[in-house]
C-alpha positions as CSV (number, residue, x, y, z in Angstrom):
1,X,93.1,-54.6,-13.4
2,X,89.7,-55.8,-14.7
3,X,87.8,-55.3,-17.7
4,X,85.1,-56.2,-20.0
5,X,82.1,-55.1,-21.6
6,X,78.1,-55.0,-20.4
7,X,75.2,-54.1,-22.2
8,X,73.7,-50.9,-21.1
9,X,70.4,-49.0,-23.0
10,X,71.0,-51.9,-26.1
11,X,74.3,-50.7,-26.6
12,X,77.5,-52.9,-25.7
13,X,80.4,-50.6,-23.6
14,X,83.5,-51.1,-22.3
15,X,84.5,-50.9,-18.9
16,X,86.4,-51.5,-15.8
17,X,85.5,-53.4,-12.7
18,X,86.7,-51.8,-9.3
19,X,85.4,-53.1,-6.3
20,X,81.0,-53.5,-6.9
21,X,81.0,-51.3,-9.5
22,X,81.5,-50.7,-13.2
23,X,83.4,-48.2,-14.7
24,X,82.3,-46.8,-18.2
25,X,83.8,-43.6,-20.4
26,X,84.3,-40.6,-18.5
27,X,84.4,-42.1,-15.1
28,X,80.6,-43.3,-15.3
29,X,79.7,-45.9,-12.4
30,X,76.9,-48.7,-12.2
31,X,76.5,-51.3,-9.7
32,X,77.8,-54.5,-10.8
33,X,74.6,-56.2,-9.4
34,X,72.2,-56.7,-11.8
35,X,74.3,-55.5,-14.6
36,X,74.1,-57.4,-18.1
37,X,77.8,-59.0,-19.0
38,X,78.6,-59.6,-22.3
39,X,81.8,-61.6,-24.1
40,X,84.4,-59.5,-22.5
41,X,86.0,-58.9,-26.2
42,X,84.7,-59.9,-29.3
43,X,87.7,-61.3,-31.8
44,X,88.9,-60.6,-34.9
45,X,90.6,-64.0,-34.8
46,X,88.9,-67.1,-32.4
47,X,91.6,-69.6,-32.1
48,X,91.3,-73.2,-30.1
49,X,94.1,-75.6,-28.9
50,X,91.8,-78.6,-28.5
51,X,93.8,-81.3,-26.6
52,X,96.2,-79.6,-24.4
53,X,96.4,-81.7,-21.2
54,X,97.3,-85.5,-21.1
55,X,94.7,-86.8,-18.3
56,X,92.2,-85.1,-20.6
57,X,93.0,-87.1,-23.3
58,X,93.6,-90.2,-21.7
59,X,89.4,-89.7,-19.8
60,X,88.2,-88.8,-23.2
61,X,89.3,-92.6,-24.7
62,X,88.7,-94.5,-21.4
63,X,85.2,-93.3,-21.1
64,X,84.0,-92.1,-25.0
65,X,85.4,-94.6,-27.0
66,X,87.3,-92.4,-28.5
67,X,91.6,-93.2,-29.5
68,X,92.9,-89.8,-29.3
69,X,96.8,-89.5,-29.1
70,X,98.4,-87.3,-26.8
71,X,99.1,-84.6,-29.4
72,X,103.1,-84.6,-30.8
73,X,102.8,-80.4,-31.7
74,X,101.1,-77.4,-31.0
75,X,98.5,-77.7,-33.4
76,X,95.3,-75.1,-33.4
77,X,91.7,-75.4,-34.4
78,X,89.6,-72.3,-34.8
79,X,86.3,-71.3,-33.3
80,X,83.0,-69.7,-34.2
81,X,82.1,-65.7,-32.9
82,X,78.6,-66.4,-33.6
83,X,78.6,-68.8,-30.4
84,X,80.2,-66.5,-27.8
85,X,77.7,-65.6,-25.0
86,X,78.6,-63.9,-21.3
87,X,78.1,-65.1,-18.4
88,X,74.4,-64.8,-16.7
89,X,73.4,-65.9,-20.9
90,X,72.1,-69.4,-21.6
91,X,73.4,-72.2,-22.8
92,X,71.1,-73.7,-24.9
93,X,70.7,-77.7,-26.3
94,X,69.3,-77.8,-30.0
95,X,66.2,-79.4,-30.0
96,X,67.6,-81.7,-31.9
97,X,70.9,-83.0,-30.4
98,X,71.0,-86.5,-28.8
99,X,73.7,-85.7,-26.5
100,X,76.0,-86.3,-24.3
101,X,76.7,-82.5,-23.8
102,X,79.5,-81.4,-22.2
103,X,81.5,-78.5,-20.4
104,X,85.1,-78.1,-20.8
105,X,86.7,-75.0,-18.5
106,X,89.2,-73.1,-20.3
107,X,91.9,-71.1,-19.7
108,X,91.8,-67.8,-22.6
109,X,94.8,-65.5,-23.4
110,X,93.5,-62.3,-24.8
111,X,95.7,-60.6,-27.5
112,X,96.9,-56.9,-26.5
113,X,99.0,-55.7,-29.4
114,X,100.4,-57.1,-32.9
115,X,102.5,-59.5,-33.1
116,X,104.6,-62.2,-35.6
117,X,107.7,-64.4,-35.0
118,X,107.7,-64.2,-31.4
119,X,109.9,-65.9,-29.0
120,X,108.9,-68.3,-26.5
121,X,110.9,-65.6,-24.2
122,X,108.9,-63.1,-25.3
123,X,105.9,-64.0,-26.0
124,X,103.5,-63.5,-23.0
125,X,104.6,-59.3,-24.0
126,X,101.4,-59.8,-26.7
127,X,98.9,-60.3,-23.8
128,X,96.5,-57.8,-23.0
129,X,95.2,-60.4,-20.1
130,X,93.2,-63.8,-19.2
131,X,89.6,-64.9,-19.3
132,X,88.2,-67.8,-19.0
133,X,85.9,-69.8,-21.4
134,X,83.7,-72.7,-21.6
135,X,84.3,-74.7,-24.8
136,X,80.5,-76.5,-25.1
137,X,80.2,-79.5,-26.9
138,X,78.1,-81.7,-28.5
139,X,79.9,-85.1,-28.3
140,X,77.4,-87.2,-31.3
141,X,77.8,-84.1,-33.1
142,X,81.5,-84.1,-32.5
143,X,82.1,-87.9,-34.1
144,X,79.6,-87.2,-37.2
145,X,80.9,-84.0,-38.4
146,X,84.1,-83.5,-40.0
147,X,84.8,-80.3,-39.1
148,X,83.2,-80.0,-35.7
149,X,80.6,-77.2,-37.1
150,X,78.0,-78.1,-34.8
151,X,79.3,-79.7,-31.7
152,X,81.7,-76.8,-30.9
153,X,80.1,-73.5,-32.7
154,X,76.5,-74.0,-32.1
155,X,75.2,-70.9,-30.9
156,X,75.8,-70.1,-27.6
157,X,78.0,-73.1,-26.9
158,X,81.1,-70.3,-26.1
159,X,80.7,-68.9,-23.0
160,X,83.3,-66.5,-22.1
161,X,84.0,-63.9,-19.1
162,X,82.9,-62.3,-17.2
163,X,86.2,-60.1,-16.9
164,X,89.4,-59.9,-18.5
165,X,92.3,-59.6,-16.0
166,X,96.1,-58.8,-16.6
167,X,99.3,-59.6,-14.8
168,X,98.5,-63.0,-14.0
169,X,101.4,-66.0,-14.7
170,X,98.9,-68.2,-17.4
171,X,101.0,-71.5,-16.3
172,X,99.8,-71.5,-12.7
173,X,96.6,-70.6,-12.3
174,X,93.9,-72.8,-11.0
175,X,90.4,-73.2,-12.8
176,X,87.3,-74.7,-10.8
177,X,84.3,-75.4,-12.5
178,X,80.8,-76.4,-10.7
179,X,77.7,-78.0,-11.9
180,X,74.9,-77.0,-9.6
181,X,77.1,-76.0,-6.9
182,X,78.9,-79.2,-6.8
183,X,82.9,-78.8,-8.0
184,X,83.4,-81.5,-11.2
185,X,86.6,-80.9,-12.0
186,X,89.2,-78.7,-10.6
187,X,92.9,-78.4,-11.9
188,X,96.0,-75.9,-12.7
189,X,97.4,-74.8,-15.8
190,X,100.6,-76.2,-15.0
191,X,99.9,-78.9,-16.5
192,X,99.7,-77.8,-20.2
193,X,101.1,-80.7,-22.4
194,X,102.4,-77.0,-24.7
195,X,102.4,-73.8,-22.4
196,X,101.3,-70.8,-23.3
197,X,104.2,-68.7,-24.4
198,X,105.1,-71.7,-27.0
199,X,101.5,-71.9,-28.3
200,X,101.7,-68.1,-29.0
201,X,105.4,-68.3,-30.1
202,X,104.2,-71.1,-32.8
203,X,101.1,-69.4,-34.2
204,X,103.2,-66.3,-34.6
205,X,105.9,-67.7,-37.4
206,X,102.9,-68.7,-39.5
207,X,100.3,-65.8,-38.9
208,X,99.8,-62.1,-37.3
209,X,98.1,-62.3,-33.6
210,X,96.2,-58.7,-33.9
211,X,94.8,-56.9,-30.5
212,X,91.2,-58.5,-29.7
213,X,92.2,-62.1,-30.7
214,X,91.3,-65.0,-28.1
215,X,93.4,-68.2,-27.8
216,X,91.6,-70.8,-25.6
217,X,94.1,-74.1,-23.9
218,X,91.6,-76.8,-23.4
219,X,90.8,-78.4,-20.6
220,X,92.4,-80.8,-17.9
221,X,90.7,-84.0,-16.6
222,X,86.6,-85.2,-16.5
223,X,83.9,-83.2,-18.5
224,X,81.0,-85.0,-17.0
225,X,78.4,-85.3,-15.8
226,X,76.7,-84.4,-19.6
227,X,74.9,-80.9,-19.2
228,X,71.1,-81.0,-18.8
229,X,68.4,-78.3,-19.0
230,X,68.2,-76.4,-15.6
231,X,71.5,-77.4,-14.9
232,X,74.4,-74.1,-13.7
233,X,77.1,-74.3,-14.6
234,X,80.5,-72.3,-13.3
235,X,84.5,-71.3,-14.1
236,X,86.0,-69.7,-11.8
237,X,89.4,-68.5,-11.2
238,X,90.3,-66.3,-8.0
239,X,92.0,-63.1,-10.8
240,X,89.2,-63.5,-13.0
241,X,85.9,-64.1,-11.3
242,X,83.3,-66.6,-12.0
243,X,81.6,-67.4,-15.4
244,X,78.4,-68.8,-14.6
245,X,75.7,-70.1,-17.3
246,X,72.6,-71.4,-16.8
247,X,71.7,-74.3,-19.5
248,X,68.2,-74.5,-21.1
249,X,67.0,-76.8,-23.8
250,X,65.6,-75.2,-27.5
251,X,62.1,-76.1,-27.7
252,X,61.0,-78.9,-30.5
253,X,60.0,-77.0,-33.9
């Protein structure tokens, strides 16, 4: 099954996609064309893995100058709700970054129920289903600030969607991602450097996953070229669908 949320009369409402259509409360129906998505879930708790995939890491110091190691624990980072957008939104370049900006395609669990000290064995049990996001960043941002305030939680630098969907195995799913039709970078989850079920089973001894929390895995491989106005750019995954935003530049004050 599929799910999300689209925005209909101003208000945001949940629903289920089956087939072209969208299903609301009580069995209401739209057509999926033209409809308005929005961040299939909007959580309590926004939580990032950062580096998760070793010929990520290894791209990111042969081409940035960067000296990242390849990461010894599951560590996690946390993320911003204010810069979560669906797809058909726009990306949009402050006016004042210098760039480069960059995608990164994301694999995202999606919390179903409550959950602490969980097993590696049972883990995945806590997952309502996947999504996929777009982790944005500003790269000069990213080596000035400390904390990574602006490069990663800039508004709209989140995109996430379009659909939620369940029963798929998050270890062996392949993630395309497009840049004006062209495929950029194209990989499978397989090749986590920590998988799924321990990332969850980790965050669990320390802190409560609730229902409605996101987890995002990074990325695998390239992240260019750097994202320029006009520029679309596309996730996909066959269970999920495509998340598609269009990138636009903020005008000079």
């Amino acid at each position: 099954m599929k799910w999300g949320r689209i925005e209909l009369e101003g208000h945001a409402v949940d629903v289920r996609l089956e087939g072209g259509e969208v299903v609301g409360h009580g069995g209401r129906r739209f057509p999926l064309a033209g409809t308005k998505l929005l961040p299939p879930v909007i959580p309590g708790n926004f939580y990032a893995a950062g580096l998760n995939f070793r010929a990520h890491v290894e791209w990111a110091n042969a081409h940035s100058g960067s000296s990242y190691k390849v990461p010894a624990q599951a560590d996690i980072g946390y993320r911003s709700n204010n810069a979560l957008i669906g797809s058909g939104a726009e990306i949009v370049i402050p006016a004042d970054s210098t760039g480069p900006v960059h995608y990164e395609g994301e694999l995202v669990a999606v919390i179903g129920k409550r959950a602490r000290d969980l097993s590696e064995a049972n883990a995945l049990d806590c997952v309502a289903g996947y999504t996929l996001g777009n982790d944005v960043s500003e790269r000069a941002w990213q080596k000035s600030d400390r904390t990574l305030w602006r490069a990663k939680n800039s508004d709209t630098f989140k995109p996430m969607g379009p659909w939620i969907a369940d029963g798929l195995d998050p270890m062996n799913q392949v993630i395309d991602v497009r840049v004006n039709g062209k495929t950029v970078s194209r990989y499978n989850t397989g090749g986590m450097i920590f998988g799924v079920a321990h990332y969850l089973a980790r965050m669990s001894r320390y802190m409560t996953l609730h229902p409605g929390d996101v987890v995002w895995f990074g990325c695998d491989g390239p992240t260019v070229p750097a994202l320029q106005a006009g520029d679309l750019v596309e996730m996909e995954n066959s269970a999920i669908g495509v998340l598609a935003n269009r990138v636009v530049r903020e005008a000079p004050a």
